[in-house]
N, C-alpha and C positions, 0 to 999 in steps of 0.2 A: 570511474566509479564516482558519483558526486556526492558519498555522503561515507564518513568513515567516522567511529565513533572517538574522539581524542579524549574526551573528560568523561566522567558519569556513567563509567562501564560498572562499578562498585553500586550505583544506586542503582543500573538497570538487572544489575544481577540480584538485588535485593529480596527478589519475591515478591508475594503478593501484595503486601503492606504497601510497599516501595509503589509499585504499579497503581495501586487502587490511592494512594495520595498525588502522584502524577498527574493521573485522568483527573481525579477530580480541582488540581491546580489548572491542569491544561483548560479544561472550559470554564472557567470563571475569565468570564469577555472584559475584567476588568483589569486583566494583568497585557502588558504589551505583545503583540504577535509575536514577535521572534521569542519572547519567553516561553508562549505557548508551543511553538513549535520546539523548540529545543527539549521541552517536556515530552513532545511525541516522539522525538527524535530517541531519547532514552528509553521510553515504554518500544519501539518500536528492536528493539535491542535487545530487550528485558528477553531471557528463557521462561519468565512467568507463563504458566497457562492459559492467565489471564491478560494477556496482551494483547492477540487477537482481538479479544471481546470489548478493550478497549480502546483498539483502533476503530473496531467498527463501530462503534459508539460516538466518538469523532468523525467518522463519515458523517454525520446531522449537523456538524457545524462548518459553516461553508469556509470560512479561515482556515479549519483543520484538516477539510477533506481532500485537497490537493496530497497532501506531506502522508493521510491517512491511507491512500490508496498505494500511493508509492510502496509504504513501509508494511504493507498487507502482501503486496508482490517481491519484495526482498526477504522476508523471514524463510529462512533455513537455505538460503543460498549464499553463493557466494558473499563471506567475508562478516556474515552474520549467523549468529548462533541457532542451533536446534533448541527449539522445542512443540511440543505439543500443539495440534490445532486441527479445527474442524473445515477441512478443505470447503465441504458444502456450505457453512455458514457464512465463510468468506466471500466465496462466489454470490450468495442471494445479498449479499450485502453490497458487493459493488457494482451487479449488475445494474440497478436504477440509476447508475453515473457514468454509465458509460458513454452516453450522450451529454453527458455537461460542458457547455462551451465557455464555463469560466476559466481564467486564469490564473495560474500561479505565477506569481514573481517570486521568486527565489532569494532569499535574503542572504545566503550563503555564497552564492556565485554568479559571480556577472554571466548571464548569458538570457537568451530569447525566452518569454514569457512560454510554460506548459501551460497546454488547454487539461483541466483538468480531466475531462472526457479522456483524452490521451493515456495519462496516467491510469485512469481506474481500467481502461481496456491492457493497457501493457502485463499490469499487476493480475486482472482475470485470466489473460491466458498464460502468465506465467504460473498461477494456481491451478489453474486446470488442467496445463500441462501444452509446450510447445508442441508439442509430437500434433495433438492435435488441430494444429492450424496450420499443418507445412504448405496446403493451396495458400496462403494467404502471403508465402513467400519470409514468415520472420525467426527468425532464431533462437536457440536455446538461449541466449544470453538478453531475450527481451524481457525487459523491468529492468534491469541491473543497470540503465540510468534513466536520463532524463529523455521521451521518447516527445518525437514530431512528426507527426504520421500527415502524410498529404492525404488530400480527402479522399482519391480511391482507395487506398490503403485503410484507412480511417472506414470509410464504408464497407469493405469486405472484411473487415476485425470486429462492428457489431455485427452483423450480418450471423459472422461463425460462432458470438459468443452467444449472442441470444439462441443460437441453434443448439448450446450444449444441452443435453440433458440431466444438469446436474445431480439428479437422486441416481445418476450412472456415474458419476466421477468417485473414484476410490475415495475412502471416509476414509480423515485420522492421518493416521503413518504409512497406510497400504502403500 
């Protein structure tokens, strides 16, 4: 699992206050990356309602949008908290990045650069639901890290996402 929350469980648990000073720290492009990311890292943790909304909000900045898609496909799975969210809104949000062939480098752990494309497809179908991609051969446990999909695998995971219907994917908590 490449990201566990050590500090700042008391400020992601804060509510909404907490969350809505966060976001609006995290995109102000004048504070250093890893600050800002360490900021999404918290919202991304937060049970606020409003974390969702401000992850996807963070998907518009291409600094945040690596770390954004991730922490949109880990909420309410393993080793992170329940809370509330709009499955639908999540998926129309990540969908336009599932093709992005920038980069993340990781400032947390030495390892190989994610395509961020990677990321927002791992976190789509772990939103939408594994079940439905068992053709595509990936497992319940995709998102839960950092994914490197070779390019057929890569090709038949847009392929299945752009095929979801998502005003048929269970709303909410369903």
């Amino acid at each position: 699992m490449p990201y566990v929350l050590r500090r700042g469980d008391a400020l992601a648990l804060a509510g909404p206050d907490g969350v809505a000073r966060l976001m609006a720290e995290s995109t102000d492009a004048r504070l250093p990356r890893v600050a800002r990311l360490v900021m999404l890292q918290i919202i991304g943790y937060s049970t606020d309602h409003n974390a969702d909304a401000a992850l996807i909000q963070a998907l518009n900045a291409p600094v945040l949008r690596p770390l954004a898609a991730y922490l949109l496909g880990r909420a309410r799975r393993w080793g992170y908290p329940e809370r509330p969210r709009d499955r639908r809104a999540v998926l129309q949000a990540l969908r336009p990045h599932l093709e992005d062939a920038t980069s993340y480098d990781d400032p947390w752990r030495a390892s190989d650069p994610v395509t961020t494309g990677d990321l927002a497809l791992a976190a789509f179908v772990a939103v939408a639901g594994p079940a439905r991609f068992v053709e595509t051969g990936v497992s319940e446990s995709i998102g839960l890290g950092m994914p490197h999909f070779d390019a057929p695998l890569r090709a038949a995971l847009v392929r299945a996402c752009r095929a979801v219907d998502i005003d048929a994917v269970p709303q909410g908590d369903e």
